[in-house]
C-alpha positions as CSV (number, residue, x, y, z in Angstrom):
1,X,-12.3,-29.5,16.4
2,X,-9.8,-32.1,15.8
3,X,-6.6,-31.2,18.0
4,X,-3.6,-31.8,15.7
5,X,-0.8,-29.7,16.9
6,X,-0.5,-28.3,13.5
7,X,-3.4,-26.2,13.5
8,X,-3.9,-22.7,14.6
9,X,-7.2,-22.4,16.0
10,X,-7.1,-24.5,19.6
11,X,-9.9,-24.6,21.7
12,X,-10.4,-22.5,25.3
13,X,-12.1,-23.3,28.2
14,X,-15.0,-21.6,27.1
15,X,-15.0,-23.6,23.8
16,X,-14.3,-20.5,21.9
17,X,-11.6,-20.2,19.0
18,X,-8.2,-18.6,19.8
19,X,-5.5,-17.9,17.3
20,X,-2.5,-19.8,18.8
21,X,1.2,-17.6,18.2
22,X,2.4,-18.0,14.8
23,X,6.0,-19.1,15.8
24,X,3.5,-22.6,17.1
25,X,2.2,-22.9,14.2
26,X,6.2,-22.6,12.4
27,X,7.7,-25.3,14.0
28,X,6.1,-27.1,17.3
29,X,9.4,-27.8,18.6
30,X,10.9,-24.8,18.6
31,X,10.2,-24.2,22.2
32,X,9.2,-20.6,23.6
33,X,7.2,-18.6,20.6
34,X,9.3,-15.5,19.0
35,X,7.8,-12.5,20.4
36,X,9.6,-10.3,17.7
37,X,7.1,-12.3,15.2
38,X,4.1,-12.4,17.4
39,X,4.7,-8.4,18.6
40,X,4.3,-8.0,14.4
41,X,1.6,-10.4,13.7
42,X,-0.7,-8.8,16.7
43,X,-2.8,-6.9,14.5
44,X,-3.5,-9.6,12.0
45,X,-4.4,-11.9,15.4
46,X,-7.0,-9.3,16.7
47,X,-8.2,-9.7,13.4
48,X,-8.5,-13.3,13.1
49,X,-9.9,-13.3,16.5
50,X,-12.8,-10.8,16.2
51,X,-15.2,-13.9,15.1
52,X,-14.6,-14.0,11.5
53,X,-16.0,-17.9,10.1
54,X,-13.4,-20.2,9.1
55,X,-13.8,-23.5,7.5
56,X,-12.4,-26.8,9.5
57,X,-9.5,-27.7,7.0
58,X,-7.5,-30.4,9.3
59,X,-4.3,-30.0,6.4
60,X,-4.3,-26.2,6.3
61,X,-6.2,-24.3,8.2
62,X,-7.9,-20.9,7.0
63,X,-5.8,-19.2,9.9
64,X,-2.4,-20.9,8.9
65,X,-2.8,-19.9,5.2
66,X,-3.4,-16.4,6.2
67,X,-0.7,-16.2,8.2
68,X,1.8,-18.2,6.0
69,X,0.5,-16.1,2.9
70,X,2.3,-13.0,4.8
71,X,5.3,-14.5,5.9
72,X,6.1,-15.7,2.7
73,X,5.6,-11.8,1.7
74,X,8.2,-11.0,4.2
75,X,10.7,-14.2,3.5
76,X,12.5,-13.0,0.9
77,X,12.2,-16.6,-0.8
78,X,12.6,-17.1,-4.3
79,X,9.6,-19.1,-5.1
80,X,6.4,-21.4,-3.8
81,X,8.4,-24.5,-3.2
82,X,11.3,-22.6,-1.4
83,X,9.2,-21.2,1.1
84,X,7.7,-24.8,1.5
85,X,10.8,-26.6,2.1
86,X,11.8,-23.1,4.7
87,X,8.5,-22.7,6.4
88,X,6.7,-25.6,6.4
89,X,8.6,-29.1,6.6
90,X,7.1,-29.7,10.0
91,X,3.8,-31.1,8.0
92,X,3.4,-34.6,7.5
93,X,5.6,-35.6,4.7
94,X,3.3,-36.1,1.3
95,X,0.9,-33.0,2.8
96,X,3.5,-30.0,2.1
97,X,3.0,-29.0,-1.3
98,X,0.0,-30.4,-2.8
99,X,-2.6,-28.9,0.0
100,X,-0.4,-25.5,-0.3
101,X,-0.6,-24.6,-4.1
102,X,-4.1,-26.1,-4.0
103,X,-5.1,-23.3,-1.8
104,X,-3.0,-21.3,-3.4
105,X,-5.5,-21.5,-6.5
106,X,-8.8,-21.4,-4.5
107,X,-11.6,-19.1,-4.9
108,X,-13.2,-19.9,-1.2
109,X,-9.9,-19.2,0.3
110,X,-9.2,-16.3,-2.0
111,X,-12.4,-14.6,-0.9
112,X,-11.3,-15.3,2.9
113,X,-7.6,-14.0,2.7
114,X,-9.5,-10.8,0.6
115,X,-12.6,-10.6,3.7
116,X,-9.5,-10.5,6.5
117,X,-7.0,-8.0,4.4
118,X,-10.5,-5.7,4.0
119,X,-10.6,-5.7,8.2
120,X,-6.7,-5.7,9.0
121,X,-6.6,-2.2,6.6
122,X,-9.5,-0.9,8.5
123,X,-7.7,-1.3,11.7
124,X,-4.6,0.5,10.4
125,X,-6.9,2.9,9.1
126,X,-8.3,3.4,12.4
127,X,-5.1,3.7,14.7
128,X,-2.2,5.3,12.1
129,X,-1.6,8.8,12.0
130,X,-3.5,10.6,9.7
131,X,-1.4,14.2,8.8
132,X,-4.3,16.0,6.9
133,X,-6.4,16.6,10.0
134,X,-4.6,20.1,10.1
135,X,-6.6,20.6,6.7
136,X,-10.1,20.9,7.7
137,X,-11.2,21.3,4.2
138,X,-10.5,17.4,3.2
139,X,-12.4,15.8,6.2
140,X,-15.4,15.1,3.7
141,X,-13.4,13.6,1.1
142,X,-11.4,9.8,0.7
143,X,-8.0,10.3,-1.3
144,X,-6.5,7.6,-2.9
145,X,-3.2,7.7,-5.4
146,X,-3.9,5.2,-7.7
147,X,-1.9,3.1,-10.1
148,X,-0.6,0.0,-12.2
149,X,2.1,-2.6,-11.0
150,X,3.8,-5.1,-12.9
151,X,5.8,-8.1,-11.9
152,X,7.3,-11.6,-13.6
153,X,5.1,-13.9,-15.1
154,X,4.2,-17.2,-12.9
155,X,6.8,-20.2,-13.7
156,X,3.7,-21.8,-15.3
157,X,1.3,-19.0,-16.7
158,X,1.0,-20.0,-20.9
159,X,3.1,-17.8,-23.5
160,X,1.6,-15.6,-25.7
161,X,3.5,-16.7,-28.9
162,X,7.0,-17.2,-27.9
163,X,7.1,-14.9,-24.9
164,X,5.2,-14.8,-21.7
165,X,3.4,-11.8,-20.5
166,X,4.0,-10.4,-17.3
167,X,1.3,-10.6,-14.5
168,X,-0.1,-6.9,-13.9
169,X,-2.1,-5.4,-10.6
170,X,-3.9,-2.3,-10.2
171,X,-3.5,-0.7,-6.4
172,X,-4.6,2.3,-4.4
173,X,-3.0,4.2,-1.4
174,X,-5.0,5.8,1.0
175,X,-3.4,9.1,1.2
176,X,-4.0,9.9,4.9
177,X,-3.0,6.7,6.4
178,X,-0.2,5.5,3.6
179,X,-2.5,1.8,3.7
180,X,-2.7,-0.1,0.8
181,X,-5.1,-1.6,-1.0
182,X,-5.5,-4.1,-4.3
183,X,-8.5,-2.8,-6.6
184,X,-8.0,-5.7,-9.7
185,X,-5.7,-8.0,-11.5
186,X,-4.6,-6.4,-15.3
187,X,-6.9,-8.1,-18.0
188,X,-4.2,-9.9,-20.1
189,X,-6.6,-11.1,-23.1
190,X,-5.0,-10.3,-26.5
191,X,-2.8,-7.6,-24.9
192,X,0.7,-7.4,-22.8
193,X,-0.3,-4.8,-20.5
194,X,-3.4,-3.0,-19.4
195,X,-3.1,0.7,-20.2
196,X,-4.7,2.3,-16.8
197,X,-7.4,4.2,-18.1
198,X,-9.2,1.0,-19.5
199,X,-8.8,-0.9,-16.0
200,X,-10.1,2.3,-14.3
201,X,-13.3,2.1,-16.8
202,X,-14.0,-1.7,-15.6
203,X,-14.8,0.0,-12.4
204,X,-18.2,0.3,-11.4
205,X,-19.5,3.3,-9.3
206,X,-19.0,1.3,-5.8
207,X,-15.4,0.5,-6.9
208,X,-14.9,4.0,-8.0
209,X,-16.0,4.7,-4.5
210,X,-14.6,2.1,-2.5
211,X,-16.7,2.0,0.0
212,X,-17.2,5.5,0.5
213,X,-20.6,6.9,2.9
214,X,-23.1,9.2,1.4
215,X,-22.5,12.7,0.5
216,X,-18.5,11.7,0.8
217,X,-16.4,12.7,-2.0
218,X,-13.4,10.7,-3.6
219,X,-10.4,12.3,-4.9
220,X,-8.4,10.0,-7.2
221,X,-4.7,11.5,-7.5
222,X,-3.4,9.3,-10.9
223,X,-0.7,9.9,-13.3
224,X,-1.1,11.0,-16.5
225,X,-2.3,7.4,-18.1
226,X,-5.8,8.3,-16.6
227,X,-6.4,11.5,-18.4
228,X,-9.8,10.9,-19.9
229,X,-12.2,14.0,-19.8
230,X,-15.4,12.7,-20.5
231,X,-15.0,9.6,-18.0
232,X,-14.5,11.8,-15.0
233,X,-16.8,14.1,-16.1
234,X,-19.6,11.3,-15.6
235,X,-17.9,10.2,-12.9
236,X,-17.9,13.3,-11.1
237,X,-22.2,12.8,-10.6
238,X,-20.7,10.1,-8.2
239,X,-18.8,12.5,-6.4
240,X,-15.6,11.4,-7.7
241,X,-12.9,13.8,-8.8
242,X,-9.6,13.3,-10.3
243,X,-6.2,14.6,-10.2
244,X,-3.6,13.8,-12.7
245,X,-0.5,15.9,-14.4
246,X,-1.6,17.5,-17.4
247,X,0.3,15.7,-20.7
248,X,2.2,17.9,-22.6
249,X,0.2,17.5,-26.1
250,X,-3.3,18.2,-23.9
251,X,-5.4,21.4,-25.9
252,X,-7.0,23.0,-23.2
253,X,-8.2,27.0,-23.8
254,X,-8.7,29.2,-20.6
255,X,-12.0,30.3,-19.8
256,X,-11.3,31.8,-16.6
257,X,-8.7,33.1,-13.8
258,X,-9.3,31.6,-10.0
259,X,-8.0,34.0,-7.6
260,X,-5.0,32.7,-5.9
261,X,-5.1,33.1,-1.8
262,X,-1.1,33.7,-1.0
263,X,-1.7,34.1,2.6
264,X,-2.4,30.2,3.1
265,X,1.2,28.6,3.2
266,X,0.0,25.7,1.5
267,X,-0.3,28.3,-1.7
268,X,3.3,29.4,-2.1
269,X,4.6,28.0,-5.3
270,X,1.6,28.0,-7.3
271,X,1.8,30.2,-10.5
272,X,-1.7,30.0,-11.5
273,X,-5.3,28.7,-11.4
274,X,-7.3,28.5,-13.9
275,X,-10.6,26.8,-15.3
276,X,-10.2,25.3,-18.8
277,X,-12.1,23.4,-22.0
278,X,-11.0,21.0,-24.1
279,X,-12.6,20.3,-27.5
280,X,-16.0,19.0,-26.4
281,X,-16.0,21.9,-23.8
282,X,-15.8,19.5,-20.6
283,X,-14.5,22.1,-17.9
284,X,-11.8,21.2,-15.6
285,X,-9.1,23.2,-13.6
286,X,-5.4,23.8,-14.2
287,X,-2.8,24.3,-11.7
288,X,0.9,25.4,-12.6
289,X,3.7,24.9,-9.7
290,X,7.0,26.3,-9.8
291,X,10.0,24.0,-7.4
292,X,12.5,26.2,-7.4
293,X,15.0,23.2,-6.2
294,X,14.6,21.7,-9.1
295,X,14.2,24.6,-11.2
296,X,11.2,22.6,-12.6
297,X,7.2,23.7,-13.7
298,X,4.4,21.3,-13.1
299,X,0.9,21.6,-14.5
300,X,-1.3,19.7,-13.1
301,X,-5.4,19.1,-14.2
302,X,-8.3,18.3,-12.0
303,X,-12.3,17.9,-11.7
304,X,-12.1,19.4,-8.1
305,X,-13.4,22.9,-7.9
306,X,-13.2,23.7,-4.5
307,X,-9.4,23.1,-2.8
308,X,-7.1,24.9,-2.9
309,X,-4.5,24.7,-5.7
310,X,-1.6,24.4,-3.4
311,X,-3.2,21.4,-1.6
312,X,-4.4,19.8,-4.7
313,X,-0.3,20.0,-5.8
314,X,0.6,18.2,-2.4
315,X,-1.9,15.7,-2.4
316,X,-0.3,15.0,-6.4
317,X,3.2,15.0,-4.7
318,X,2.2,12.6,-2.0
319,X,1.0,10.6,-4.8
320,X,4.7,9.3,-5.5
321,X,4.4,7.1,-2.1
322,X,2.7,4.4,-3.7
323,X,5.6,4.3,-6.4
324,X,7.5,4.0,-3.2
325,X,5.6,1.5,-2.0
326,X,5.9,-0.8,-5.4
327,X,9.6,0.3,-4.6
328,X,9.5,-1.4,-1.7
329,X,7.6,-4.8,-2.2
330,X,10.2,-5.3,-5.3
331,X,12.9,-5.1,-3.8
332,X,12.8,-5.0,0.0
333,X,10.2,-7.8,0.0
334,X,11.3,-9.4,-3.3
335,X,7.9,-9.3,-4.9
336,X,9.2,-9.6,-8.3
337,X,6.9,-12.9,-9.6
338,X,3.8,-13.9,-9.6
339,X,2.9,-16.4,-7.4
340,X,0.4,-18.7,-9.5
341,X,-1.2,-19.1,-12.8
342,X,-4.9,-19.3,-12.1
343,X,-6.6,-15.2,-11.1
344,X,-7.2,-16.0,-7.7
345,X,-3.8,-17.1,-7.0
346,X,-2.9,-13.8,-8.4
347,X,-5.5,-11.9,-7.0
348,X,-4.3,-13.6,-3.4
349,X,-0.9,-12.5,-3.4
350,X,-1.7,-8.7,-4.0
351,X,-4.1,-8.9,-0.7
352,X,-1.0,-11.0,0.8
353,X,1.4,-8.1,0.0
354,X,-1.0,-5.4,1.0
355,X,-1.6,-7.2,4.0
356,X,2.3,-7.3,4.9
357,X,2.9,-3.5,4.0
358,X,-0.3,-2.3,6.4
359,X,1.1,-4.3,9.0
360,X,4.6,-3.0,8.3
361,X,2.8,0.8,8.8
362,X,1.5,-0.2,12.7
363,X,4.5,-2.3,13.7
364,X,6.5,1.4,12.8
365,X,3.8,3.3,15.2
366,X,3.8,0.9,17.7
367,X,7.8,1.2,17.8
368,X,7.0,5.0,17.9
369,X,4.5,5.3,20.5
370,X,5.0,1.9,22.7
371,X,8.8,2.0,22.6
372,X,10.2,5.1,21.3
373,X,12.0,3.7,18.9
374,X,12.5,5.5,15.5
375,X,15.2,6.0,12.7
376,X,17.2,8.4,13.9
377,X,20.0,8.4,11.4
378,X,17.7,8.5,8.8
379,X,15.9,11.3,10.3
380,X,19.2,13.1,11.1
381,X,19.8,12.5,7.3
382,X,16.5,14.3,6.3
383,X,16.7,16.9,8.1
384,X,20.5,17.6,6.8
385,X,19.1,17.4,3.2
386,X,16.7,19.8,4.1
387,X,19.0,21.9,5.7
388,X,22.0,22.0,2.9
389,X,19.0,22.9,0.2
390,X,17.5,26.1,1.7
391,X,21.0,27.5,2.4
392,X,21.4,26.6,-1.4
393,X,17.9,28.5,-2.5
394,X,19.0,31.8,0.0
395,X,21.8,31.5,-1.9
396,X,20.2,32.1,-5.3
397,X,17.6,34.7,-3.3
398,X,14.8,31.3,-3.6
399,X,12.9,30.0,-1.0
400,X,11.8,25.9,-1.1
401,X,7.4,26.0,-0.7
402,X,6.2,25.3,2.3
403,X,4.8,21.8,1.4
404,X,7.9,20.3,1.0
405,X,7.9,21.3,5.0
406,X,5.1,19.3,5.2
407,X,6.2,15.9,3.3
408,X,8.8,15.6,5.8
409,X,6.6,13.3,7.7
410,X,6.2,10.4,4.9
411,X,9.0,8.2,5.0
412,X,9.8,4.8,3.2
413,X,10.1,1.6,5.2
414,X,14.1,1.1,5.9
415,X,15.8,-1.9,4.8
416,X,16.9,-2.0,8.2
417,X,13.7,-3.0,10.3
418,X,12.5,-5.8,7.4
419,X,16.1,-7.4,7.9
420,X,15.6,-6.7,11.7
421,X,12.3,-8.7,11.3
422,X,14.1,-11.2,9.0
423,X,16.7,-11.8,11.8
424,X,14.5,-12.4,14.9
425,X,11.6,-13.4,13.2
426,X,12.6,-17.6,13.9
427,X,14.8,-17.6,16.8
428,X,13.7,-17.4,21.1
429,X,15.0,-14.0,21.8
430,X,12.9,-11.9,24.0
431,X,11.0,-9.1,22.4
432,X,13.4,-6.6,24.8
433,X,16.4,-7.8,23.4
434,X,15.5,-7.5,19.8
435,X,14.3,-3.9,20.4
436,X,17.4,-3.2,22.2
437,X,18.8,-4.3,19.2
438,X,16.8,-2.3,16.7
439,X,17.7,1.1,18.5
440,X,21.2,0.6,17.9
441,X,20.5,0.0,14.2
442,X,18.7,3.2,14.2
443,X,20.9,5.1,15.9
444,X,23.8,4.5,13.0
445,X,24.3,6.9,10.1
């Protein structure tokens, strides 16, 4: 391989590829590498190193656009050329922009960034925490909380008359391990947005199933956009059920009562349980959920049989993670445009933000397990919320379900550790330092 000191895969001894440390690849004069940005990035490495092929691209390596591709996730930079002139004015001069956007729009390199976010999320999904195991019930099944996300149109994408669409995604959250994933772009032609349902039915059984073994069920947990009867109904003969929140115009007549079991804690809230028709006599379920601190009834509908109701109405609670999620790449990572006109540009930063957000999820439990370090204030702040609203509900002789016990351990990623990360991610402080640094952030209310 050519050595030029601007690529990341260098040569061993053995003659076998290493991933050199991302602050090298930065800014070669920087000196000692920032262990705040490698102690992040170590996932993606293992990942990079495990013997996946690259191409030789002497300009911009396969490597360097992966890991640039994440950083400019986390950068908080306002557009392509910004991050360019931030990131990467160590390159020859002329080299800079022209190889970056034409990457930017490739198909090859789209297909590698989408190979390596595939294996990074299998890793998380491998070592995070996954809260369920106390339910024995779900081992057999994959649960995902599906659902759209919209962000600015590209600086160049065309108008449609005198106004430019924006750019839509579909995505899925893995509902044990919080990971992300992106399942398609929103087909733009001749309309502004793609209603969910009609992306859901461009889905072939394997997507539907994504990836799932044999004999494994999938649970889709969706909002009420995916109500369509007769397409889970078929869908179910793949083994894939649906959850959504029953729309308030829905005609659905009662065929029979399920007997509710109220001496499973996961139960107490649920009103009733019953199996339903509509029109064309599909049968489904119905669950309806009292919250008494809201003071609010929920009805949700699903193709699953077998749960039980009040699980079913946690994992739809759970569900509103990936809103968080969105929440998060909007505004704490200032995803709020498209990167690139053509679909692969597209399609390559929605594996570029997925990739940032899974790798957000292990840098938290490594900062748990490795170091100790968690939010404290915002756990103190919790558990005071918590607290204050059951001495409310005794109050009014109520008492909160016990699965709002349970979502106690999903949490949203703090604005504190991404500016943490934003602060040490270029300078030579020592990976003690920083984390010295971080625990007094978390230790402030």
């Amino acid at each position: 391989m050519e050595d030029r000191k601007y690529l990341t895969i260098v040569l061993t001894e053995g003659g076998g590829p290493k991933i050199a440390p991302m602050a090298q690849l930065i800014d070669p004069q920087a000196g000692t590498s920032s262990e705040v940005r490698d102690f992040f990035f170590q996932p993606l490495t293992e990942v990079l190193e495990s013997g996946i092929g690259f191409r030789k691209c002497p300009i911009l390596s396969d490597p360097e656009w992966i890991y640039s591709g994440v950083e400019r996730v986390l950068s908080s930079v306002q557009s392509g050329r910004d991050f360019l002139q931030r990131f990467f004015k160590w390159l020859p001069s002329g080299i800079a922009v022209s190889p970056y956007f034409k990457a930017l729009k490739s198909s090859r390199r789209e297909a590698k960034v989408a190979q390596v976010d595939l294996l990074l999320r299998q890793l998380a999904d491998q070592r995070l925490p996954n809260p369920f195991k106390i339910f024995p019930e779900l081992e057999g099944y994959d649960l995902y909380a599906g659902d759209g996300h919209y962000v600015e149109n590209a600086t160049h994408d065309p108008k449609t008359g005198e106004t430019h669409w924006p750019t839509g995604h579909f995505f899925a959250m893995d509902l044990k391990t919080q990971t992300l994933r992106s399942l398609c772009v929103a087909d733009r032609q001749g309309r502004k947005k793609e209603q969910d349902m009609r992306a859901l039915k461009r889905f072939d059984r394997e997507q539907l199933r994504q990836g799932a073994a044999v004999k494994r069920k999938v649970l889709w947990v969706w909002d009420k956009a995916a109500v369509d009867l007769n397409f889970w109904k078929k869908s179910k003969q793949s083994g894939v059920y649906f959850l959504c929140m029953k729309k308030e115009n829905q005609c659905l007549e009662r065929v029979k009562e399920r007997e509710i079991n109220f001496e499973q804690k996961i139960n107490e809230g649920v009103q009733w349980d019953h199996v339903v028709v509509d029109r064309r006599g599909i049968q489904i379920r119905e669950i309806g959920f009292y919250n008494p601190s809201e003071g609010m009834h929920y009805v949700y509908i699903t193709s699953e049989m077998t749960l039980e109701p009040g699980l079913l109405v946690l994992l739809y609670t759970i569900r509103w993670g990936i809103e968080k999620i969105f929440d998060e790449t909007k505004n704490k990572f200032n995803q709020q445009k498209s990167w690139g006109t053509s679909e692969s540009a597209k399609k390559t930063q929605a594996h570029f933000v997925c990739m940032a957000h899974n790798l957000t999820l292990l840098l938290e439990q490594r900062l748990d397990i490795e170091h100790g370090i968690r939010n404290e204030a915002e756990i103190q702040r919790k558990q005071k919320r918590e607290e204050d609203l059951v001495q409310e509900l005794e109050k009014q002789e109520e008492s909160r379900p016990w699965l709002y016990s349970f979502l106690r351990r999903f949490s949203q990623t703090s604005y504190k550790l991404v500016r943490w990360l934003r602060s040490h991610w270029k300078i030579n402080s020592s990976l003690t330092n920083a984390l010295n640094q971080l625990t007094l952030l978390y230790a402030k209310l």
